[in-house]
C-alpha positions in Angstrom: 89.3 92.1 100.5 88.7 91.6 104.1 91.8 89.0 104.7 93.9 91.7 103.2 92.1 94.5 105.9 93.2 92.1 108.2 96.8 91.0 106.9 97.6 94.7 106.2 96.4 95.8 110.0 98.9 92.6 111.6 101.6 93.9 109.0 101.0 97.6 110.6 100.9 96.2 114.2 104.6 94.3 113.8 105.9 97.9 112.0 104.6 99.9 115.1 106.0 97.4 117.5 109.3 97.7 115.4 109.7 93.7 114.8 112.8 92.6 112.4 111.6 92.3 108.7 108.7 94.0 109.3 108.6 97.0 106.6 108.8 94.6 103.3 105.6 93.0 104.3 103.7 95.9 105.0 104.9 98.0 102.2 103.9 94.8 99.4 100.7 94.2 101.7 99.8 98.2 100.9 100.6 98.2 97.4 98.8 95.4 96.5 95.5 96.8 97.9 95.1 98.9 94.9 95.1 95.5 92.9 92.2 94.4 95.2 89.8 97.0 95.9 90.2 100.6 95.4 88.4 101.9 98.7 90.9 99.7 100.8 93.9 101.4 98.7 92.4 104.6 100.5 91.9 103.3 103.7 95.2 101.8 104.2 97.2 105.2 102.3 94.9 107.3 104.7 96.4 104.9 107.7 99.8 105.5 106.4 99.5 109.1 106.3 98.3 109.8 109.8 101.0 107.9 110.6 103.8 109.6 108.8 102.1 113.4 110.3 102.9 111.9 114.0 105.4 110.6 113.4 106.5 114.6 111.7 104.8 115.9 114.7 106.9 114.1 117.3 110.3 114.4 115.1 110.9 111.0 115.4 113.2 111.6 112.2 114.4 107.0 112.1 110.8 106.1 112.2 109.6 108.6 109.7 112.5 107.6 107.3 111.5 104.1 107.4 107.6 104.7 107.0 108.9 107.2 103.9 110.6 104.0 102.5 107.7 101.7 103.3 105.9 104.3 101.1 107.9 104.5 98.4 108.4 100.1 98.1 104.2 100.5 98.3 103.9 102.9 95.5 106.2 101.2 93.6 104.4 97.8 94.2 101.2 100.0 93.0 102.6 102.2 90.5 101.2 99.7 87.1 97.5 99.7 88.6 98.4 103.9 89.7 99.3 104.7 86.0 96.5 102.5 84.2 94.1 104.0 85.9 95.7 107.4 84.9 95.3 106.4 81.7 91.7 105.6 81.7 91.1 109.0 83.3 92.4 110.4 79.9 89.9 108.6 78.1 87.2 110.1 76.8 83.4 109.8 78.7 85.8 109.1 81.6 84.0 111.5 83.9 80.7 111.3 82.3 80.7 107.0 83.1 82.0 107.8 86.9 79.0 110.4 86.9 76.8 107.5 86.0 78.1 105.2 88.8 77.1 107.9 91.4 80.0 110.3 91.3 78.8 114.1 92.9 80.7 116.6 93.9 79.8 117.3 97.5 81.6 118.2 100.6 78.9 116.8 102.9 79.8 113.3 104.5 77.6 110.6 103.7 75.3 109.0 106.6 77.7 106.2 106.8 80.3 108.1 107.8 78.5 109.2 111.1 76.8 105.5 111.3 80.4 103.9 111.5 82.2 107.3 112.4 80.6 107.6 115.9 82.0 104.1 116.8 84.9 104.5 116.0 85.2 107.9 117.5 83.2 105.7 120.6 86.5 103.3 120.5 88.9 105.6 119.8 87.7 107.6 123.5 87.4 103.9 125.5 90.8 103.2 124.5 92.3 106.7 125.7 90.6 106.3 128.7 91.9 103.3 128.8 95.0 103.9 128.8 94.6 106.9 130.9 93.4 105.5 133.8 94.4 101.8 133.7 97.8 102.0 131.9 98.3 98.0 133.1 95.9 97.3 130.3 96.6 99.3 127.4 100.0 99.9 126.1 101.6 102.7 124.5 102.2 100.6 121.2 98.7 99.6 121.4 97.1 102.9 122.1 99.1 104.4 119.0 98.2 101.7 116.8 94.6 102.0 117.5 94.6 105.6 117.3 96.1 105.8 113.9 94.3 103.1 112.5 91.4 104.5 113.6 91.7 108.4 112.7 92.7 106.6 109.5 89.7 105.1 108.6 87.9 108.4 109.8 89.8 110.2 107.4 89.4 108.0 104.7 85.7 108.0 105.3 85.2 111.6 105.2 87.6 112.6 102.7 84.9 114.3 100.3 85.1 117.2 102.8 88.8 117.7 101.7 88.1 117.0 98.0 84.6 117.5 97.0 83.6 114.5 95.3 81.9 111.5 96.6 82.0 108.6 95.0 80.2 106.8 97.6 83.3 106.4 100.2 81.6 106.4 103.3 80.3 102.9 102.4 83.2 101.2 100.8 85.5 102.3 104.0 82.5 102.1 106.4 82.7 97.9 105.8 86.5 98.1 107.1 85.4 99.9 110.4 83.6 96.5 111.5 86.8 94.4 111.2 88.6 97.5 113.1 86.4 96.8 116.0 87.2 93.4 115.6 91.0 93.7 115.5 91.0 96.5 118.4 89.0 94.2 120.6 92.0 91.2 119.8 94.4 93.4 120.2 93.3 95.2 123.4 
């Protein structure tokens, strides 16, 4: 699953950067995560989202049209895994066997979200400054990509404050959050 972290983040970093051909490999790279590993089909849908809301928030109506498509080619690459799993659901003892595997409904965060949280948060701020104060070194595309990757994987971490169950998220994402640090140190 990690190679596919890392695939899916150098697909992201050509989109951002705008290279030729780059929207087919991302959007087959994010569908298939769902195949893999269903934690990293959050993380990377999380990243996606925060970057289609800037995107809305700075109207940047081409971009958002083409990260709309790249959504749609993803979901569509996902949509046998999406609808099996909608099945299952429908089974019977479905919620009673995800009960056993440690579902709870709770809108407190998990330890792991503050444990992995507070560095990227820690990251998130050097990079700003980063690019605040020495602009030479950090460059808009790179200060955008690590920013959205990043509030991503927050996001994604802490999502059972939105939804109110917990199905252990913070540690499944929380494993991603090392090879962030990784690829924002490459990348910066």
């Amino acid at each position: 699953i990690y190679p596919l972290y890392i695939l899916f983040l150098l697909f992201f970093w050509r989109y951002i950067n705008q290279k030729e051909g780059s929207m087919l490999p991302l959007a087959i790279a994010a569908g298939i995560t769902a195949y893999f590993y269903t934690f990293l089909f959050m993380a990377v849908i999380a990243t996606l989202g925060v970057y289609f809301l800037a995107l809305l928030l700075r109207r940047n109506w081409s971009d958002l049209r083409r990260v709309f498509v790249t959504g749609i080619i993803a979901v569509g690459v996902s949509l046998p895994y999406i609808a099996y799993t909608f099945f299952l659901s429908l089974r019977e003892f479905y919620t009673e066997t995800l009960a056993r595997n440690s579902l709870s409904y709770s809108h407190w965060p998990q330890i792991e979200a503050y444990y992995y949280g507070r560095w990227i948060l820690l990251v998130l701020l050097l990079v700003y400054l980063l690019r605040r104060y020495c602009p030479d070194k950090v460059s808009s595309a790179t200060h955008f990509f690590v920013t959205i990757t990043g509030v991503g994987l927050l996001l994604a971490m802490v999502s059972n404050i939105f939804t109110g169950r917990d199905f252990e998220i913070a540690v499944h994402i929380a494993r991603f959050g090392i090879l962030w640090y990784l690829m924002t140190g490459v990348i910066i």
